[in-house]
C-alpha positions in Angstrom: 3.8 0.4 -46.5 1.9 -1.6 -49.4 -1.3 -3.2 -49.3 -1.2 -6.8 -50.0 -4.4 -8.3 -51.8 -4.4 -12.4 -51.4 -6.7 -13.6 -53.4 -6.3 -17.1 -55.7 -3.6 -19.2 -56.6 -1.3 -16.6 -54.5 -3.4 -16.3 -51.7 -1.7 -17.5 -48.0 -2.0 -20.6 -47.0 -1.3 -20.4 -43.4 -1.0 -23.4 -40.6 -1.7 -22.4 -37.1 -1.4 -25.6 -34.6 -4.1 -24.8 -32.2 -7.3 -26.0 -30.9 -9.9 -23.1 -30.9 -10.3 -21.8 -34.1 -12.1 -19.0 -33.5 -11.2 -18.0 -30.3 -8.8 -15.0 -30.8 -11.7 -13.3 -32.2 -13.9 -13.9 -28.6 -11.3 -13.8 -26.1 -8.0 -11.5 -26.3 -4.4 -12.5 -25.4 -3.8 -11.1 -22.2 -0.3 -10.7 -23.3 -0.9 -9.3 -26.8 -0.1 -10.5 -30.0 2.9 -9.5 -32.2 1.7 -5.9 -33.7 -1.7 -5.5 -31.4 -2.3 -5.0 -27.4 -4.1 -7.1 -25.0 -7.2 -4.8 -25.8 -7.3 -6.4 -29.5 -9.1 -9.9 -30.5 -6.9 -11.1 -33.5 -5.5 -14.5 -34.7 -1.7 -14.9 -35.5 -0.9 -17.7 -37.6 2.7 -18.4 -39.6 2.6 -19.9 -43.0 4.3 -24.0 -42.9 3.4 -26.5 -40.5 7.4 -26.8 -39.0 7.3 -22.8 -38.1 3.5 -23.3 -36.8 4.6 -26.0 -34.7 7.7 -23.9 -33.0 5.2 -21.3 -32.5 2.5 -23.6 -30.8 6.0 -25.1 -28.6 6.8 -22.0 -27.5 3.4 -20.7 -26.7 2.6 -24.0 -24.9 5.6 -24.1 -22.6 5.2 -20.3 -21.8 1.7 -21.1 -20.3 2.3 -24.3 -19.0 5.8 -23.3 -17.6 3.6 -20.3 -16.5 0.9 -22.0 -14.4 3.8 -24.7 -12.7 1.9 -27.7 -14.9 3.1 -30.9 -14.0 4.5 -33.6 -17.0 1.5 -34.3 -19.1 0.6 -35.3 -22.9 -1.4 -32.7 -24.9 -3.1 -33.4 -27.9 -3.0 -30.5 -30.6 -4.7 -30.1 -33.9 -2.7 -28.5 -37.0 -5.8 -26.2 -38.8 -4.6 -25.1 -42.3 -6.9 -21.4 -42.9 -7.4 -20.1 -46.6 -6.6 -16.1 -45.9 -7.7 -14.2 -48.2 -8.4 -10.0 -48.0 -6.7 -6.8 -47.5 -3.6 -6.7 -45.6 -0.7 -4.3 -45.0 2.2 -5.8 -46.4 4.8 -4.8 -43.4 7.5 -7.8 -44.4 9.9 -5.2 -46.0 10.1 -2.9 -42.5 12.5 -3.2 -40.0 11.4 -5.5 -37.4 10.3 -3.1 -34.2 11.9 -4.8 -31.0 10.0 -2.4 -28.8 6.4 -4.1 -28.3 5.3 -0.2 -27.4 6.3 1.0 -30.9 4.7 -2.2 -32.9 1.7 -1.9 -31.1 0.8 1.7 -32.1 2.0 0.5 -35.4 -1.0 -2.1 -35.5 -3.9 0.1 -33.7 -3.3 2.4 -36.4 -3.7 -0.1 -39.4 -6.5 -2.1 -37.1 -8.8 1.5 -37.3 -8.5 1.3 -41.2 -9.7 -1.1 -43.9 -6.9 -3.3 -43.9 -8.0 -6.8 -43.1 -4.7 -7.8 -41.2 -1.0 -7.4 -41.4 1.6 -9.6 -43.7 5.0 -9.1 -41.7 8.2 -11.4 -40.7 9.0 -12.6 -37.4 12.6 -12.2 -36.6 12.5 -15.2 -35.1 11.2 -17.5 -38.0 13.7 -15.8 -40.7 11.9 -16.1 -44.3 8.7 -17.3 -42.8 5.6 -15.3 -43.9 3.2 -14.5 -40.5 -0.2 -13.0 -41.1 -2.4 -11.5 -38.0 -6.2 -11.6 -39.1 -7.9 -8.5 -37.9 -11.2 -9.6 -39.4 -12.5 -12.9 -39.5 -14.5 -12.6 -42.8 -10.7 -13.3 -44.5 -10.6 -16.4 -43.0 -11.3 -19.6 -45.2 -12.7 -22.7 -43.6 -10.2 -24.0 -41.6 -9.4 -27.7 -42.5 -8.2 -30.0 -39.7 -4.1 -31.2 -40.8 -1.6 -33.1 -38.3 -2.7 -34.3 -35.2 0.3 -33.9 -32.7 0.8 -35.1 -29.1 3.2 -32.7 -27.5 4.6 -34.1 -24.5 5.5 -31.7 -21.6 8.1 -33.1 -18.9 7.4 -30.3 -16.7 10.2 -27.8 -17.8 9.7 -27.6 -21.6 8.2 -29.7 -24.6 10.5 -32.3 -25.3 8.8 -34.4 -28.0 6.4 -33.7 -30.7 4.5 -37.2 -32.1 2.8 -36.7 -35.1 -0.6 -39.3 -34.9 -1.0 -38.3 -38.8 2.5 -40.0 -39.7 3.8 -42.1 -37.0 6.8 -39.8 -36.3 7.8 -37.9 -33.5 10.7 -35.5 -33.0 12.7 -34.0 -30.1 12.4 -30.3 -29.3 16.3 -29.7 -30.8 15.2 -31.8 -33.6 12.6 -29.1 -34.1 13.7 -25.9 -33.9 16.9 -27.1 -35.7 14.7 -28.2 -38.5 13.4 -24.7 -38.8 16.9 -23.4 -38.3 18.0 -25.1 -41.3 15.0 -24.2 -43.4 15.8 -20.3 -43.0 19.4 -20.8 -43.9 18.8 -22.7 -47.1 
């Protein structure tokens, strides 16, 4: 494992579409993040708006399909963060499947001076993820895309984009993504 410094013109630029900022820092996930427990306050974000937006699908429809939420409109808020510190660089490890395993993995690097982790989700192949440990490496976040997800009570099945006038279906999507990994 290498550490990875981010700082200037080869720092990560990251998207996360969500609406509270700050919030992973104050309240924890209750079903953990990606490398940390439910015990752990960090903030997960992907780098691109496309695999930010398949992230903030997915996460939406778990919690809405989660809570029985009838068909309703949501308005979400792309926030592009400068990140910019310490991290370990995990993208060359094999991806853990076993949450049990990663999450050791993480409370060991959270308890030294590693700002976060760099890594590759398996399920956004080529996309850089960084999970921010410490807030201090966070940039200002600066508002991008306003989107307007529309739940029909089973999954997301549009995406409108306020910003540009556009709107896509949820195959239209994650096949977008799909296509960006294999080129």
């Amino acid at each position: 494992m290498e550490l990875l410094a981010q700082e200037g013109p080869d720092a990560v630029k990251t998207s996360g579409a969500q609406n509270w900022n700050l919030a992973p820092f104050a309240y924890p996930n209750p079903e953990g993040t990606t490398f940390l427990s439910p015990k752990y306050k960090v903030l997960e974000l992907v780098e691109g708006l496309m695999p930010a937006l398949v992230v903030a699908v997915e996460r939406r429809e778990a919690f809405l399909g989660g809570s029985g939420e009838l068909p309703i409109d949501i308005d979400m808020r792309a926030l592009v963060h400068p990140v910019k510190g310490r991290f370990a660089d995990l993208r060359g490890l094999p991806f853990d499947a076993d949450a049990a395993g990663r999450w050791k993995l993480g409370a060991t690097l959270y308890e030294t001076d590693v700002q976060g982790i760099v890594f590759h989700r398996p399920d956004l192949p080529g996309v850089r993820a960084v999970a921010v440990f410490d807030r201090t490496a966070l940039g200002r976040a600066v508002q991008s895309d306003h989107f307007k997800f529309v739940w029909n009570g089973e999954v997301v099945q549009k995406v409108g984009n306020f910003s540009t006038d556009e709107a896509m279906d949820r195959q239209t999507l994650f096949s977008a993504l799909t296509k960006r990994a294999a080129a």
